[in-house]
C-alpha positions in Angstrom: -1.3 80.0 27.9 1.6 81.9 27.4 1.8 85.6 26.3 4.2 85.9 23.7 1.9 83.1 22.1 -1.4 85.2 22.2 0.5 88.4 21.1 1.6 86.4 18.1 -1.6 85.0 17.2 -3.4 88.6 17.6 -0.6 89.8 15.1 -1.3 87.3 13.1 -4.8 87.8 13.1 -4.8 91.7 12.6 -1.7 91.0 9.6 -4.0 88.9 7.4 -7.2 91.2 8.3 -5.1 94.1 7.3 -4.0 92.3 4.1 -7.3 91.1 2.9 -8.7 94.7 3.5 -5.7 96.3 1.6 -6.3 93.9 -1.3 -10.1 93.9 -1.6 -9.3 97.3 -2.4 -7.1 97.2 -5.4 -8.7 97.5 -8.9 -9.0 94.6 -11.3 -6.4 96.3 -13.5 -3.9 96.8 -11.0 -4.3 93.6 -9.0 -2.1 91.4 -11.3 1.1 93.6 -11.2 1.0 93.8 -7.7 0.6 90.3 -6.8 3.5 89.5 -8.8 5.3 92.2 -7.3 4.5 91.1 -4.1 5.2 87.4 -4.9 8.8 88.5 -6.3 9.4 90.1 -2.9 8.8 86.8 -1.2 12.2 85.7 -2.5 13.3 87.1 1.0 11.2 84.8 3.0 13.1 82.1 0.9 16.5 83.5 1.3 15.7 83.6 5.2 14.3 80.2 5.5 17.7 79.2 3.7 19.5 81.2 6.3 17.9 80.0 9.6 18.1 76.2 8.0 21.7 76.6 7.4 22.7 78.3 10.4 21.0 75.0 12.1 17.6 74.3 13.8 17.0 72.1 16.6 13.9 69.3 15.6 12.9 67.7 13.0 9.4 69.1 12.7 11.3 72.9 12.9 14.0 71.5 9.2 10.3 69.9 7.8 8.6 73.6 8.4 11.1 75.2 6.9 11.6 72.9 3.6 7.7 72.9 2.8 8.0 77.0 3.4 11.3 77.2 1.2 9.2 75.0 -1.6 6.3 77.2 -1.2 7.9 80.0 -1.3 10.1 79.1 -4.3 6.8 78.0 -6.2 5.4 81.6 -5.5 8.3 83.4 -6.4 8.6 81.8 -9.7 4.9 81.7 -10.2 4.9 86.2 -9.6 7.6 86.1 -12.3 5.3 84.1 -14.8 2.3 85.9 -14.0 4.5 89.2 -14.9 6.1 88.0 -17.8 2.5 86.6 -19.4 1.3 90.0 -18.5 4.1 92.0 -20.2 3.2 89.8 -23.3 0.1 90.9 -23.8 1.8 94.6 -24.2 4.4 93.6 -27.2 3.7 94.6 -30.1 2.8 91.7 -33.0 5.5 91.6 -36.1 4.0 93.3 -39.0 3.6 90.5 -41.7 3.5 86.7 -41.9 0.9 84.8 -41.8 -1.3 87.0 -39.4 -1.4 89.6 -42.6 -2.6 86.9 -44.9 -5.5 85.7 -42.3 -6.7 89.3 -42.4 -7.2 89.3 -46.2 
């Protein structure tokens, strides 16, 4: 087996350990923000998958990896954006009249 595979792997390994640990540790309330910050941030995995595909891969299993991770990652991004912008809403304030002032009467 060759090295640079198992270090990649073990990296792999101790990356997602590390991640779940990190984000079993958040709060409820603080949990949605930061997944959407953190799936706005993945716009740069797009951008590079974009990159590497246009500079030119060799295989057509390597350009098939790299659309389903540029559609992935593109559903994410915009995904974090609509989880933050539903969560925003909740903080605006409600016009003052209409027809939620006559329901109260």
């Amino acid at each position: 087996m060759d090295p640079g595979l198992v270090q990649n792997l073990a990296v792999l390994v101790l990356a997602g350990f590390l991640g779940f640990v990190v984000i079993s540790k958040v709060p409820n309330t603080l949990h949605t923000p930061l997944m959407s910050g953190t799936n706005a941030i993945h716009g740069v995995v797009v951008l590079a998958a974009l990159v590497v595909l246009g500079l030119g891969v060799e295989g057509v299993f390597n350009k098939v990896l790299l659309v389903v991770a540029i559609i992935f990652g593109t559903i994410n991004v915009v995904g974090g954006f609509l989880v933050t912008d539903r969560m925003l809403a909740m903080f605006k304030h409600k016009p003052a009249g209409g027809a939620d002032k006559e329901a109260d009467r």
